[in-house]
C-alpha positions as CSV (number, residue, x, y, z in Angstrom):
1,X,0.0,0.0,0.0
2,X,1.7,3.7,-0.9
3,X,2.4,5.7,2.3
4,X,-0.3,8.2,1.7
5,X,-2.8,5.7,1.3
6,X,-1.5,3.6,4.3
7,X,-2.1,7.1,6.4
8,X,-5.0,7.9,5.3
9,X,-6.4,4.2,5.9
10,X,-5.9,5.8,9.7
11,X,-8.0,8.8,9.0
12,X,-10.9,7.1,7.2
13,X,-11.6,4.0,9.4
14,X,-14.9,5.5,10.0
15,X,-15.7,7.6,6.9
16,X,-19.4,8.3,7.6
17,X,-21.8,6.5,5.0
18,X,-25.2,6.3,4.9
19,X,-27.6,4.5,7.2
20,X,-28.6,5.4,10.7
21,X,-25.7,4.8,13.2
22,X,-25.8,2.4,15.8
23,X,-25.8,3.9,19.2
24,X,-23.3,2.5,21.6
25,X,-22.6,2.5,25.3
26,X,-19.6,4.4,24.7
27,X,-19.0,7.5,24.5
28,X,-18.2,9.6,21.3
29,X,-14.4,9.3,20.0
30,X,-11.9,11.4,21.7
31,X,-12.1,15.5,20.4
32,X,-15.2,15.0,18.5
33,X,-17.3,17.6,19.9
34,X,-15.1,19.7,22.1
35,X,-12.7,20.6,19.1
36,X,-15.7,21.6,16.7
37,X,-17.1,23.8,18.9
38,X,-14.1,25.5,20.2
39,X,-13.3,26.1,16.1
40,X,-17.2,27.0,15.4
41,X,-16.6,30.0,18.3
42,X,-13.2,30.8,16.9
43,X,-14.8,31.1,13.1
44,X,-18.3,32.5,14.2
45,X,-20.5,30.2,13.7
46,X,-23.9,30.1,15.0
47,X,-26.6,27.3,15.6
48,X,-28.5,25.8,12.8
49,X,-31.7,27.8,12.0
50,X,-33.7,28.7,8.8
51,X,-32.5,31.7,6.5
52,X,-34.4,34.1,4.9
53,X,-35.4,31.0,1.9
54,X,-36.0,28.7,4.6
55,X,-33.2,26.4,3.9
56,X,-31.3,25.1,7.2
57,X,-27.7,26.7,7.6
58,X,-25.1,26.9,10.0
59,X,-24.8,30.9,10.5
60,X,-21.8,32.8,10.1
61,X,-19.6,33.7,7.5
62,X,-17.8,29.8,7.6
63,X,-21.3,27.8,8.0
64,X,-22.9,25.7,6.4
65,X,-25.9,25.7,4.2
66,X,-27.9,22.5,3.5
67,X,-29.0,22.7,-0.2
68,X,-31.5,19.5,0.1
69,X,-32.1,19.2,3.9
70,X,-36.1,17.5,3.2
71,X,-34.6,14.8,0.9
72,X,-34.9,11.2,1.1
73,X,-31.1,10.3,0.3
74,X,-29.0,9.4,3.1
75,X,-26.4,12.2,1.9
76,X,-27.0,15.9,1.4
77,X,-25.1,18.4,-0.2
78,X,-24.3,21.1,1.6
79,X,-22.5,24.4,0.6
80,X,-19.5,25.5,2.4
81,X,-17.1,28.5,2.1
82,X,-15.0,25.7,0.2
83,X,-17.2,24.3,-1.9
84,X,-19.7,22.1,-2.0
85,X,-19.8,18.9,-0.2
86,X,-21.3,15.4,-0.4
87,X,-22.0,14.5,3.7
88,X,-23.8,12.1,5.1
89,X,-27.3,13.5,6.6
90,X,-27.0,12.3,9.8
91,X,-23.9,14.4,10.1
92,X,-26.5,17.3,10.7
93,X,-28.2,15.6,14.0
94,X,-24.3,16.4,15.6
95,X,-23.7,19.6,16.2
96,X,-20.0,19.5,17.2
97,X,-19.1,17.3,14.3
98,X,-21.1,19.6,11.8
99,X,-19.0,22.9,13.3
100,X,-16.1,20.9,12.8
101,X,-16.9,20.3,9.3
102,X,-17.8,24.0,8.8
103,X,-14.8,24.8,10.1
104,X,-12.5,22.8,8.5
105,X,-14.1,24.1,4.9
106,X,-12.3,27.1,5.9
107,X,-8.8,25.8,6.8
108,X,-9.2,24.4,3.6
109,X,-9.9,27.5,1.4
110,X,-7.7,29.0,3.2
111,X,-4.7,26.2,2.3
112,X,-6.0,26.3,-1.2
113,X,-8.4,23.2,-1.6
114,X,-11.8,22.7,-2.9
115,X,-14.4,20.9,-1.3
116,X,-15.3,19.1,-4.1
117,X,-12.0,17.0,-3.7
118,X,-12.6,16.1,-0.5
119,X,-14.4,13.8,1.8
120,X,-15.9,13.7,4.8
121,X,-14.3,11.4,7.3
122,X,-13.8,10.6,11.0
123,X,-10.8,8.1,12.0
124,X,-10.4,6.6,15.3
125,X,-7.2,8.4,16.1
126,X,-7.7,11.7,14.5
127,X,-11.1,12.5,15.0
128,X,-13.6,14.2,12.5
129,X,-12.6,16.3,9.6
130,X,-11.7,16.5,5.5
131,X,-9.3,14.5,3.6
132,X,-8.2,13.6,0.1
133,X,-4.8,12.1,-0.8
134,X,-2.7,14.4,-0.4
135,X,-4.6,16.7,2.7
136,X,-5.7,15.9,6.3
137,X,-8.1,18.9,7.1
138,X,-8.4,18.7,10.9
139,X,-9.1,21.1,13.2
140,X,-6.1,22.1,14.6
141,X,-5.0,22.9,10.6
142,X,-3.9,20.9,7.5
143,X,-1.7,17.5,7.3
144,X,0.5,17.1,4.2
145,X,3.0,14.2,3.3
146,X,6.2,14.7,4.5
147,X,9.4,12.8,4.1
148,X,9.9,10.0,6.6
149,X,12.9,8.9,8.0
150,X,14.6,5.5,8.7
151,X,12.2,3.3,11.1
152,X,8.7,5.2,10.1
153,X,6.6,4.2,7.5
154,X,4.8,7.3,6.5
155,X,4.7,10.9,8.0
156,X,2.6,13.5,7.8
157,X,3.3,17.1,9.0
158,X,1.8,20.6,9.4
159,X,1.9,23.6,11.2
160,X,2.9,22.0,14.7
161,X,1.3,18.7,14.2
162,X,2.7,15.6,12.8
163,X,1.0,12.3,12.4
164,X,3.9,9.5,11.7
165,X,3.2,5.7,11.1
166,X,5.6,2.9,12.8
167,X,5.3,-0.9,11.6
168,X,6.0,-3.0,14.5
169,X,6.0,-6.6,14.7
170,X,2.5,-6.7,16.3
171,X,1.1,-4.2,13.9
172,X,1.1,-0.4,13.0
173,X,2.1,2.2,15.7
174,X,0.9,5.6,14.8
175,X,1.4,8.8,16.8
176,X,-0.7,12.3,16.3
177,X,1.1,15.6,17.8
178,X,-1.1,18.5,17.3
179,X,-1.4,21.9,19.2
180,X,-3.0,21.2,22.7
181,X,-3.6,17.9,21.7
182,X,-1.4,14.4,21.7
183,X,-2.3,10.6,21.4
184,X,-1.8,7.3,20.2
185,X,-2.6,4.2,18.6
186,X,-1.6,1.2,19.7
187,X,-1.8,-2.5,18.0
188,X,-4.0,-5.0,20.6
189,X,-1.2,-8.2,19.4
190,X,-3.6,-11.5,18.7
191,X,-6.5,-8.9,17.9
192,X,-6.8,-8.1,13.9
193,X,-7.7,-4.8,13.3
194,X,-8.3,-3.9,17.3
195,X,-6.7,-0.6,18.3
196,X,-6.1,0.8,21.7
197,X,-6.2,4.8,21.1
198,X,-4.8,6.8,24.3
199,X,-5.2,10.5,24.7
200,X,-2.0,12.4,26.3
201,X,-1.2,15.2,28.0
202,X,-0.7,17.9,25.8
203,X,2.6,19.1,27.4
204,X,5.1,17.6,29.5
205,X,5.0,14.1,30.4
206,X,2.9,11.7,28.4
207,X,0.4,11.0,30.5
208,X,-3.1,9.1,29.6
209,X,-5.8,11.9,29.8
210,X,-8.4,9.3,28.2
211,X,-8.4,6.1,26.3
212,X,-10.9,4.0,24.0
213,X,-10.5,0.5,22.4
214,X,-11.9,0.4,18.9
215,X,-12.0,-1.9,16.2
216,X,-13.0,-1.5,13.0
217,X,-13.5,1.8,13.6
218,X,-16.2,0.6,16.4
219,X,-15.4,1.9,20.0
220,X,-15.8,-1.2,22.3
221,X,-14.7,0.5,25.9
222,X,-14.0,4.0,26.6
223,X,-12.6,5.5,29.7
224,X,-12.7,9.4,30.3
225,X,-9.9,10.1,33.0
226,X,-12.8,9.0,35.8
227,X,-15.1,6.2,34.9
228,X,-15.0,3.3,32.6
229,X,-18.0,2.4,29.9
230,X,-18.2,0.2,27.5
231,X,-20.4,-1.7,24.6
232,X,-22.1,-4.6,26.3
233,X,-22.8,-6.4,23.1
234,X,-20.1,-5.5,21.0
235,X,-18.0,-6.7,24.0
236,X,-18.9,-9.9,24.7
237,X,-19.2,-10.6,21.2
238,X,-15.3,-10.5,21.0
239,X,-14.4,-11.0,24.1
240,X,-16.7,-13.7,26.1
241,X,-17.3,-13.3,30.0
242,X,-14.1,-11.4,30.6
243,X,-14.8,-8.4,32.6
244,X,-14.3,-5.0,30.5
245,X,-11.3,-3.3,31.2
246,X,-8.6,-0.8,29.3
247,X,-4.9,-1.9,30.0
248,X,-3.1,0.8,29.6
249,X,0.5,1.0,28.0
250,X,3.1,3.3,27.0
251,X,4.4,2.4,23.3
252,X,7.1,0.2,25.1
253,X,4.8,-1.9,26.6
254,X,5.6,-0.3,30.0
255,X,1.5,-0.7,32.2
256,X,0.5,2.7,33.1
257,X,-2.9,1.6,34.5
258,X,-5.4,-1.1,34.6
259,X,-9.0,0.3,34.7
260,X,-12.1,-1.7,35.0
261,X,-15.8,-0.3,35.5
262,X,-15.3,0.0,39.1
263,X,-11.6,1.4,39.5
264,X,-8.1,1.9,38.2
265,X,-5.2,0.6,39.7
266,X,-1.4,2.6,38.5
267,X,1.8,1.0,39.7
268,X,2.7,3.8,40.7
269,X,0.0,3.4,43.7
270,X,2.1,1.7,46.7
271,X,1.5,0.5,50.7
272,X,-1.9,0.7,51.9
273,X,-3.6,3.1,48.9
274,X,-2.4,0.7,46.4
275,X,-4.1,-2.1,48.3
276,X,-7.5,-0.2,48.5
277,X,-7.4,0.9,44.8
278,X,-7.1,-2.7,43.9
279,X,-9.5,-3.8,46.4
280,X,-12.2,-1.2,45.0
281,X,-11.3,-2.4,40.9
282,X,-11.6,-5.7,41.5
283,X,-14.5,-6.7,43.2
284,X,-15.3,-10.5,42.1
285,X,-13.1,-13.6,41.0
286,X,-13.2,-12.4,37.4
287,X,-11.8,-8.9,38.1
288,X,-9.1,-10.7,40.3
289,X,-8.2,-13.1,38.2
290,X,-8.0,-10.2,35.2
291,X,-5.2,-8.6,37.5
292,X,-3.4,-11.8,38.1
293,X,-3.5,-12.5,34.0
294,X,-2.3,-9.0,33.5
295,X,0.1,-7.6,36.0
296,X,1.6,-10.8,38.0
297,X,4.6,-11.7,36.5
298,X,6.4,-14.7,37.3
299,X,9.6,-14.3,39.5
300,X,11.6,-16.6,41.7
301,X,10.6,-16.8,45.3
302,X,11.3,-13.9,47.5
303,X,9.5,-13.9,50.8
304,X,8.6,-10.4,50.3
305,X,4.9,-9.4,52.1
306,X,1.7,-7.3,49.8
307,X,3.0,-4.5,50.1
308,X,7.0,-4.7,49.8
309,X,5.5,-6.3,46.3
310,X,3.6,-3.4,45.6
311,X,6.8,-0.9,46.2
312,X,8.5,-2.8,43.2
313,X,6.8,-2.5,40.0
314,X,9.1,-3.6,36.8
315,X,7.9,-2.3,33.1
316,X,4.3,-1.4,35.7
317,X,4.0,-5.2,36.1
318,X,4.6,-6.9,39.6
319,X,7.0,-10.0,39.0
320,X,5.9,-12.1,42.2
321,X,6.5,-15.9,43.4
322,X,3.8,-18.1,43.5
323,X,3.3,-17.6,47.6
324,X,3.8,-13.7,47.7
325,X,1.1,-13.9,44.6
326,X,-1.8,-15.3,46.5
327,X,-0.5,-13.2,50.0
328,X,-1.2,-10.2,47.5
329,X,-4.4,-11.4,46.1
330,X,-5.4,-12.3,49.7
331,X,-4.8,-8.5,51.2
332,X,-6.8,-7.5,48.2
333,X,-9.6,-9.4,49.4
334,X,-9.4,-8.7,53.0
335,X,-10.0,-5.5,52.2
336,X,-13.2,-5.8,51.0
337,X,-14.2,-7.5,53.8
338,X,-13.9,-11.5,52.7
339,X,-12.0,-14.0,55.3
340,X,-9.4,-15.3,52.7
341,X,-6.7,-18.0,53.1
342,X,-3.9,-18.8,51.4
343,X,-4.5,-22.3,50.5
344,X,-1.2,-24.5,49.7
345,X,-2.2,-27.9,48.9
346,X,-1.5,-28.9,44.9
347,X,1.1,-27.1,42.8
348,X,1.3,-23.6,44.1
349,X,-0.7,-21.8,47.2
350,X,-4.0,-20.4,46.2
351,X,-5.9,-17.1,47.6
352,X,-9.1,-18.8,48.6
353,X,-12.4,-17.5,49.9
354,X,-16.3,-18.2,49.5
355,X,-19.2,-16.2,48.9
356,X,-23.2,-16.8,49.6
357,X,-24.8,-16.3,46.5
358,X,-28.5,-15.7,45.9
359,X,-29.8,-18.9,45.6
360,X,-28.5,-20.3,48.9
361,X,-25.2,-21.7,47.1
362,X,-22.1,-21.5,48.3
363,X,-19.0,-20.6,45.6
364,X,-15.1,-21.3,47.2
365,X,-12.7,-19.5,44.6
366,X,-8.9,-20.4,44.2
367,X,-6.7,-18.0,43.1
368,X,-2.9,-18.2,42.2
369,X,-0.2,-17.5,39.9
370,X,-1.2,-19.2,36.4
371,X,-4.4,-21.3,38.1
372,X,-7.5,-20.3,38.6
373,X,-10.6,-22.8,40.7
374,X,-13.8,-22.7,42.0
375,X,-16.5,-24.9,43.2
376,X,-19.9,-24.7,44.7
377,X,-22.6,-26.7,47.0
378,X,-25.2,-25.7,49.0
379,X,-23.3,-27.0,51.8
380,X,-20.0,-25.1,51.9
381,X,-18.1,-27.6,53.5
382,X,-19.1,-29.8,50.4
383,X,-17.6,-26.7,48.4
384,X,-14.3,-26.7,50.0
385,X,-14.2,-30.5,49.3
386,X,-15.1,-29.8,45.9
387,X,-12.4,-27.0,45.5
388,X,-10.0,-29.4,47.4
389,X,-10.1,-32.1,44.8
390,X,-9.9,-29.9,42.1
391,X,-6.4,-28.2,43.0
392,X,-5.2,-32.1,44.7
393,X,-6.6,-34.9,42.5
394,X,-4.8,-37.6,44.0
395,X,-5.4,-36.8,47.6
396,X,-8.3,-37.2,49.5
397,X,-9.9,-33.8,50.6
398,X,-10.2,-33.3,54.1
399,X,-12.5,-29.7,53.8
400,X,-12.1,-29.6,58.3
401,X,-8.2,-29.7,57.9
402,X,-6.5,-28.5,55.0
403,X,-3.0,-26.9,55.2
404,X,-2.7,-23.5,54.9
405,X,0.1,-20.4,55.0
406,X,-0.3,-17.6,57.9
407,X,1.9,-14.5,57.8
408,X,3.1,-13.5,61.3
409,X,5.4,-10.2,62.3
410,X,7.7,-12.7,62.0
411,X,7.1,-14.1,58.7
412,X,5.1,-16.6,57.0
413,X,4.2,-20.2,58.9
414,X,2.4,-22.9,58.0
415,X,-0.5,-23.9,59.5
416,X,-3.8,-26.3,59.1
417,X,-7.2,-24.8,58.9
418,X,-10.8,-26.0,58.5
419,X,-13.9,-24.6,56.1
420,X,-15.4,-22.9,58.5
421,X,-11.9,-20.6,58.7
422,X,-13.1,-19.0,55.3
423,X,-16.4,-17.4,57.4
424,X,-15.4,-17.3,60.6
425,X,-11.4,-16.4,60.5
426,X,-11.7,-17.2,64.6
427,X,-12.1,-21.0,63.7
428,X,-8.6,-20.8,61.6
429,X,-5.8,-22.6,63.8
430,X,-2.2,-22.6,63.6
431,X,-0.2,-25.7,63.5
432,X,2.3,-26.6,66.1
């Protein structure tokens, strides 16, 4: 594929076509709406209301004017200080993303392009605007080809923006620098055509502002800086019962964050407030077992307690033994209140508690490094048998004596425990 087209690819992910959208649970793509409006106050343009013939226009002298607003075709034509373009109707039921449009027609006339070249488009990285191939019309001003140097695919530059492609073994890299706005697209490896498009601080440090995962120009999660939404069907279409969730990454790979629907955990979050932000984004087995798949790395053995694990992130991952793995995952559930032992019969020790559900069951989840059980009865005792067999085949389960790892002030011990332990922490005893 040429270099322009390759960029542009980018860009028109989502060119808008006709048919009525489908309305997610997500939120709008990143600088939709803010960016248009800002540039429909900076060029003067008004709401949309009749003029004097009764035709619907966006006012000012850089609106728009709908030539065949009570048509039945899904595009209209609509006049611009350009040109005239071709735009999809719906386009007019958005306000922000028709001021953008408006707007853009004049950084266009300005730089010298018609309207009739170009198209209407909104890519998941850089938002809506114009293109043809050889122009990005965006907000923030006009995109040419540039030349690239050695490691970037294809570069495009303008007055103090620059979009520039990277091929990487996992897929195509692409970073957007524009005035008071920076982000990136990342590759999801093992996903085709499954982006991961973070929003960065404008100045300074790169840090995440806001983050989306799209594919196919589809936004599938979305987080804002504060709270987590996402696409229910669209989801679990691609992605099964795993809990929704953004992780995070620099372009190295380095985790800046995990964030689910009910928190976000940063490595850079140590002792006791690192425990409670996990404690808060994690609230079930799934969630738990998310973090464990994510951020627990496997290490050799160190004897180290929750939070001397916490203090010593690497790459925003915590590299952890199998022992101080489930001591972590166990002071994560502690914290919300759950009686939680770390369980080491079978391969590796086990975070395990129990829950009540609704229907009188009860569910005893495992939790380690790499293994994941659970089992459920409506006697619990039968549960921890259950449980027991599943993480010992060969041994016969003993759910009123089952051995077990304590921490003291003087360090971990072993010690033998019983099923009630995982209620009632009391009935718990140490072995001598």
């Amino acid at each position: 594929m040429p270099r322009s087209r390759a960029v542009l690819a980018l860009f028109a992910v989502a060119v808008l076509a006709a048919g009525e959208p489908v309305t997610p649970t997500a939120p709008e793509p990143l600088a939709a709406e803010g960016q248009g409006e800002r540039l429909a106050r900076r060029i003067g343009i008004n709401g949309l209301v009749p003029d004097e013939d009764g035709v619907l226009r966006w006012g000012g002298a850089g609106g728009l004017r709908v030539i065949d607003t009570a048509g039945a075709a899904p595009d209209a034509v609509v006049e611009t200080v350009a040109g005239r373009l071709v735009v999809p109707r719906r386009l007019l039921t958005r306000p922000g993303l028709a001021a953008t449009v408006a707007g853009c027609a004049v950084l266009a006339r300005d730089a010298g392009l018609a309207a009739e070249d170009l198209q209407v488009a909104e890519g998941f990285l850089l938002g809506p605007g114009l293109r043809r191939a050889d122009a990005i019309v965006l907000p923030e001003g006009v995109l040419r080809p540039a030349t690239a140097s050695v490691g970037i695919a294809a570069r495009w530059t303008g007055t103090g923006a620059e979009l520039v492609q990277v091929e990487r073994p996992e897929g195509t890299v692409h970073r957007l620098t524009l005035p008071g706005r920076r982000a990136l697209a990342l590759p999801m490896r093992g996903a085709e055509g499954m982006q991961l498009v973070i929003e960065l601080a404008a100045d300074g440090e790169p840090v995440p502002l806001r983050a989306r995962l799209v594919q196919a120009g589809t936004t599938l999660a979305a987080w804002d800086g504060r709270v987590l939404v996402h696409d229910e069907v669209r989801w679990r279409a691609q992605f099964g019962a795993l809990p929704p969730h953004l992780a995070i990454t620099d372009e190295a790979g380095r985790l800046d964050r995990l964030v689910t629907r009910h928190g976000a955990w940063s490595p850079d979050m140590e002792g006791d407030a690192g425990i409670a932000a996990l404690a808060q984004a994690l609230p079930d087995a799934a969630h738990a077992a998310l973090f464990a798949q994510i951020v627990l790395v496997r290490a050799p053995e160190g004897g180290r307690d929750p939070l001397q694990v916490l203090a010593a992130p690497v790459a925003g991952r915590l590299p952890v033994g199998p022992a101080e793995a489930a001591e972590l995952l166990q002071a994560v559930a502690r914290r919300q209140g759950r009686s939680p032992l770390v369980l080491t019969a079978g391969r590796i020790p086990l975070c395990v508690w129990s829950e009540l559900a609704g229907d009188g069951r009860w569910h005893v989840h495992g939790l380690g490094l790499g293994t994941r059980a659970v089992a459920d009865d409506t006697d619990p005792a039968l549960a921890v048998a259950a449980l027991l067999r599943q993480v010992e085949p060969l041994a016969l389960p003993d759910p009123d004596a089952f051995p077990v790892r304590f921490r003291l002030e003087t360090g971990p011990v072993a010690g033998i425990a019983g099923w009630a332990a995982l209620a009632d922490p009391e009935r718990a005893r140490l072995a001598r």
